[in-house]
C-alpha positions in Angstrom: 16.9 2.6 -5.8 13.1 3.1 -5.7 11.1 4.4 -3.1 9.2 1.7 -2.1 6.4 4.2 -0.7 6.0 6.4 -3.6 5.3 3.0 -5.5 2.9 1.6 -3.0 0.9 4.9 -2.7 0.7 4.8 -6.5 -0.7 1.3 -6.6 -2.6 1.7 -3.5 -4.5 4.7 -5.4 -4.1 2.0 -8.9 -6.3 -0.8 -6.7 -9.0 2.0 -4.9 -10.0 2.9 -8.4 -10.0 -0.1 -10.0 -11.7 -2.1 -7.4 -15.5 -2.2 -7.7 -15.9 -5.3 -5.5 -14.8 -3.9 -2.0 -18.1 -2.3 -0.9 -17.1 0.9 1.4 -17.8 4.7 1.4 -16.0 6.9 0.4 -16.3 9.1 2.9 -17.3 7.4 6.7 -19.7 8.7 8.6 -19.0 11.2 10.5 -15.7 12.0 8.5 -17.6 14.4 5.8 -16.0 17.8 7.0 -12.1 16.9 8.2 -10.8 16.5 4.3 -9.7 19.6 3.3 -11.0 20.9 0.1 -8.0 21.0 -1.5 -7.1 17.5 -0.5 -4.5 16.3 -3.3 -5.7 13.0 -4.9 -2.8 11.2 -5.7 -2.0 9.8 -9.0 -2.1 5.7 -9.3 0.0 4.1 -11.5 -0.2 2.5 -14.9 -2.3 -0.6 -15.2 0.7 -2.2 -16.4 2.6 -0.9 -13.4 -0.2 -1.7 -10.5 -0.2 -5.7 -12.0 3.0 -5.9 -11.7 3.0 -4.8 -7.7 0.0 -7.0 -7.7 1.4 -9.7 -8.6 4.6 -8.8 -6.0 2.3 -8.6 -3.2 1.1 -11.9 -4.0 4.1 -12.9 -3.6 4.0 -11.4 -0.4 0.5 -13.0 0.8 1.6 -16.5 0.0 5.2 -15.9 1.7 4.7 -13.8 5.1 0.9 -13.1 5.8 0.9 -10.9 8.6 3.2 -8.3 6.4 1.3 -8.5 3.5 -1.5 -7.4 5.7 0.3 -4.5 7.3 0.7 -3.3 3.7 -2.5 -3.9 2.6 -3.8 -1.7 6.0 -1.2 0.9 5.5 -1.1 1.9 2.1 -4.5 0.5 0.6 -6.6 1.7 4.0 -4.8 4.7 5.2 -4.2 3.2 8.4 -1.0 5.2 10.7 1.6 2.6 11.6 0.7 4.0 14.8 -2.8 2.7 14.7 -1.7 -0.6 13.4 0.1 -0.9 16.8 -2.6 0.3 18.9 -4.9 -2.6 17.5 -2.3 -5.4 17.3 -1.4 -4.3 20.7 2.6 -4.2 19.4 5.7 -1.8 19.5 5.2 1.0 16.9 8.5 0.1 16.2 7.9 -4.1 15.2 5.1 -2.4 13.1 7.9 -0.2 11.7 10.2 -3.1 10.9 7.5 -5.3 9.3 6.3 -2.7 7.4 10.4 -2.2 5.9 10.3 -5.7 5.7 7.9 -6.6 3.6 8.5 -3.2 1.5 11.8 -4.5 0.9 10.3 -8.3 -0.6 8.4 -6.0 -2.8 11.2 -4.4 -3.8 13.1 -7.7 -4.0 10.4 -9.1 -6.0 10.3 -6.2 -8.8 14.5 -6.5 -9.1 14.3 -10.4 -9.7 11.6 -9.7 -12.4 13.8 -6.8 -13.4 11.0 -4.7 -13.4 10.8 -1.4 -15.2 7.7 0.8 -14.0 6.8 3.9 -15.4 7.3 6.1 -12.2 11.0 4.7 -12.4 11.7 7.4 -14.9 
């Protein structure tokens, strides 16, 4: 069985560094001095690996919206599922749930194309 985060961190870092057309900082304003200097950059995935996902998510986007979203915020964005709640004005835990949910169409997704990524081994 996969861990669904591990996999989503990786392609989360995969899409950061390949995406040139989201315009952002790096660094917000005002954030500068709160990373640590030892911060641990995380290693993305194989481009074979993050289409792959991509294309799962997709999947996602065209099937339940609100989830894909909640992914995209979470893993892509750093946001806390605690945050999420706070500005969707939900239950921490129905931001919980969604969150499982849609990691488990991902997960769905990758079985049905019997996926093998490369942080599977």
């Amino acid at each position: 069985m996969r861990d669904m985060s591990k996999v989503l961190e990786g392609w989360a870092e995969w899409a950061r560094a390949e995406n040139d057309s989201i315009s952002y900082s790096s660094i917000a304003a005002g954030f500068k001095g709160l990373i640590p200097q030892n911060y641990h950059i995380k290693v993305p995935c194989t481009d074979e690996d993050g289409l792959i996902i991509d294309s799962c998510l997709a999947k996602l986007k065209n099937k339940c919206p609100d989830e894909y979203e909640l992914l995209v915020l979470h893993y892509f964005f750093r946001v806390s599922k605690r945050k999420l709640a706070k500005n969707f004005k939900r239950d921490e835990k129905l931001i919980r749930v969604k969150v499982q949910i849609a990691e488990g169409f991902v997960n769905g997704c990758l079985c049905m194309i019997n996926a093998r990524l490369s942080m599977d081994y």
